[in-house]
N, C-alpha and C positions, 0 to 999 in steps of 0.2 A: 504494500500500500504506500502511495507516494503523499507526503506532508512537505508541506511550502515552510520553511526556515526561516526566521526573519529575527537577528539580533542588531536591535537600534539604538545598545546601548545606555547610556545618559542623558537624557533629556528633561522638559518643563514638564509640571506639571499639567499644564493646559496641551502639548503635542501628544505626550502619551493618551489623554482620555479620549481624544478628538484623534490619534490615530485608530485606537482600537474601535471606535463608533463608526467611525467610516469604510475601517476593513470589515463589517460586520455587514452596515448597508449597501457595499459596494458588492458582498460577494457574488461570484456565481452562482447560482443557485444549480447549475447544470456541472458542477466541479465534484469531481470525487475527492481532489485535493482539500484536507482543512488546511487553514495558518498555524501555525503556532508560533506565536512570538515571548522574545526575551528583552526584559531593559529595565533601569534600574532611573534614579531620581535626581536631577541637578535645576535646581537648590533641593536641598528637603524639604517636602511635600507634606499636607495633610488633607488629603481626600476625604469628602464627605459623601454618604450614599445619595441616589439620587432627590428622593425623600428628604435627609436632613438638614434642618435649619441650622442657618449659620451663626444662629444668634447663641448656639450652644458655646460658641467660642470667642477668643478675643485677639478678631481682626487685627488690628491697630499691632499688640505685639508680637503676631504671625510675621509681618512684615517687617518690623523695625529689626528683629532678630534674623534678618536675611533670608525667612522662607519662604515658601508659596503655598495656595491653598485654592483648590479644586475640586468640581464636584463630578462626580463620576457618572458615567451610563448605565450604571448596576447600580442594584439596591444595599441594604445593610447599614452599617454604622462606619465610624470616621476612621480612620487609620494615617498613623505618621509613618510615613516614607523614608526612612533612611538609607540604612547598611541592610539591604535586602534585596533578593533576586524576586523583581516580578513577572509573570506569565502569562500571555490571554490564547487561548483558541480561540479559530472563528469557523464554524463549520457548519454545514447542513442538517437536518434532522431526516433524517432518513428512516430506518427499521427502530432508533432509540428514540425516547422520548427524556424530553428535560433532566428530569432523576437520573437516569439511567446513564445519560451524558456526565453529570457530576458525577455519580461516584466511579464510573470508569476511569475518567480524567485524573480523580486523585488514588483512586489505585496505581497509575502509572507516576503521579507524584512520591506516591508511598514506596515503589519499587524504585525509586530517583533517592529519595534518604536513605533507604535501606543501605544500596550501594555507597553513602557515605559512612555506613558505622552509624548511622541511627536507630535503632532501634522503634523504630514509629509506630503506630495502629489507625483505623481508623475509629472516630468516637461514635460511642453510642447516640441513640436519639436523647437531648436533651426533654425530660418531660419539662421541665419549667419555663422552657426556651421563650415562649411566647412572652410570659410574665415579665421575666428580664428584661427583654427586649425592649419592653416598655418603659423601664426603669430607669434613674440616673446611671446605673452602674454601665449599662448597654451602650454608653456618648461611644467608648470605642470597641469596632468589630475586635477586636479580641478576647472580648471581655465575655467571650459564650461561645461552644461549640453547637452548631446545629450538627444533623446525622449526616454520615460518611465525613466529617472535614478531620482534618490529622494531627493528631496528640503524639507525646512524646513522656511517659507516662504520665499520664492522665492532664497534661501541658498542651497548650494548643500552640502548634507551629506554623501552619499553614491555613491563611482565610480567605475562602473564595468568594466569590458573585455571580451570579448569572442571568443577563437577562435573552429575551429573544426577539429578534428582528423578523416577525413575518416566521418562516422554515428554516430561519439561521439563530443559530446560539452561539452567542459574545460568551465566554466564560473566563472570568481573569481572578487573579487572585497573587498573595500576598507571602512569601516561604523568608523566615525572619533569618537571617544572617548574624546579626549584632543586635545590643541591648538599647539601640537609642530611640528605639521604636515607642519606650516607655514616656521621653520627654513630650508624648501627645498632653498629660495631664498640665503641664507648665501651663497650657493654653487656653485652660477651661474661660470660660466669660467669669465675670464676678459674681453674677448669680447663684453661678452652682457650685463656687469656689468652698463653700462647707461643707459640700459631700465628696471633696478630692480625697481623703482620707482612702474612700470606701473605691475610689478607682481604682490611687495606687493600689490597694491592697491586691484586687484585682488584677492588676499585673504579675507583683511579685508571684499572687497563687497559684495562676492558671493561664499564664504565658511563658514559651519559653522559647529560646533561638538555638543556631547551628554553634554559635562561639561558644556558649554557655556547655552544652552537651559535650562537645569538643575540645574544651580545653584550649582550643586555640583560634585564630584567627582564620575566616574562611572570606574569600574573595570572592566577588560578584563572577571573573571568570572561571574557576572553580568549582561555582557551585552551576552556571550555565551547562557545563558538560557533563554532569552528573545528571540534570535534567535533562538533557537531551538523549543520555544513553539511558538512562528508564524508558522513558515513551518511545523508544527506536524499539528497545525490549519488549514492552508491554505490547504495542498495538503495531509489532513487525512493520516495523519504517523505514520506506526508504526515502531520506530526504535529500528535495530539492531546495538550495541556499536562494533566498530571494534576494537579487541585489537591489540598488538605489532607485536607479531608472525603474526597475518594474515596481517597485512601490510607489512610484511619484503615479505610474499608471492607474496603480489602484485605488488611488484614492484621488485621482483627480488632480491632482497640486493643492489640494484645499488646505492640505497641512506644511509648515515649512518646518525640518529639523532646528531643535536649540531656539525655538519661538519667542520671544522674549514678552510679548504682551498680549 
């Protein structure tokens, strides 16, 4: 089975969201090929679901502190971008339906840690999930596993999204590298600045990344090749590198690398 390759590196927050939305609506829908793309965050980023308000946070020192903040084409809650490898497929729905797309996709995730010396699982269905969700604790997508997404014991490392375009599913998600994922709580708005307690906490309990596990430092390109030989494993791949030129095709020009506003 042939997969279209597509590593775009370091970019803004606004390229990568508005790249994967437009590989998404642009696909062919006559392609047996999906995408799968790899890229990581310059400045750091804090992504918000598509749903959430931004009044959860504070604007003003997002920015002064040199980062960027974006809201994503998928649902869930907020996530800070750092030292992390991110992911999206874009593919067709064909004999799978939605579900069945996630959790294949992080089965070839989970065989991607594996082959780092992680010992990963995937977690059970949260029964409270819903509840949470609701709650102050929920401001960041880490702060709750929904079913199939991937723990490291009982540690959530990896958080995805999904929405669907029509017979296409955008699926992206988040595989933590380093611990700065945590300074999302710095940002909370002052409103909700007295229930930071119960976020950090939240972090410390029930997140955790590849450095931590590891003992050491793991690199954006590092952990790229480790992804990519899972899913070449898992869903027998033969991939094609998509270069520059054919990505400016695919999406029209409408996105320019390294976008700055």
């Amino acid at each position: 089975m042939i997969w279209r390759f597509l590593n775009t590196g370091l970019n803004t927050g606004k390229f990568n969201m508005q790249l994967d939305e437009q590989l998404a609506r642009n696909f062919d829908f006559n392609s047996d090929s999906p995408i799968f793309r790899v890229y990581g965050w310059k400045p750091f980023t804090i992504s918000l679901g598509f749903n959430q308000s931004e009044s959860d946070f504070n604007i003003p020192k997002i920015f002064a502190d040199g980062l960027d903040i974006v809201r994503r084409p998928t649902g869930g809650r907020a996530i800070f971008h750092a030292h992390e490898l991110t992911y999206s497929v874009i593919m067709y729905m064909r004999d799978q339906g939605p579900r069945d797309i996630y959790h294949s996709i992080n089965n070839a995730l989970l065989r991607s840690l594996r082959m780092m010396n992680i010992d990963a699982h995937l977690s059970p269905e949260n029964e409270n999930f819903r509840k949470h969700y609701q709650s102050v604790n929920s401001i960041p997508c880490f702060s709750s596993s929904a079913k199939y997404e991937i723990q490291y014991q009982g540690k959530k490392i990896v958080g995805s999204a999904q929405r669907r375009f029509g017979r296409v599913i955008l699926q992206h998600g988040s595989f933590l590298l380093g611990t700065q994922h945590r300074q999302l709580t710095h940002y909370l708005a002052d409103h909700i600045v007295d229930k930071m307690n119960i976020v950090e906490e939240s972090f410390t309990a029930i997140t955790t990344e590849a450095e931590t596990i590891l003992d050491r430092k793991v690199s954006f390109g590092e952990s790229v090749e480790y992804i990519r030989e899972g899913f070449q494993e898992e869903f027998n791949i033969r991939w094609e590198d998509i270069g520059s030129e054919s990505v400016s095709q695919l999406i029209d020009g409408k996105v320019t690398a390294n976008e700055k506003d």
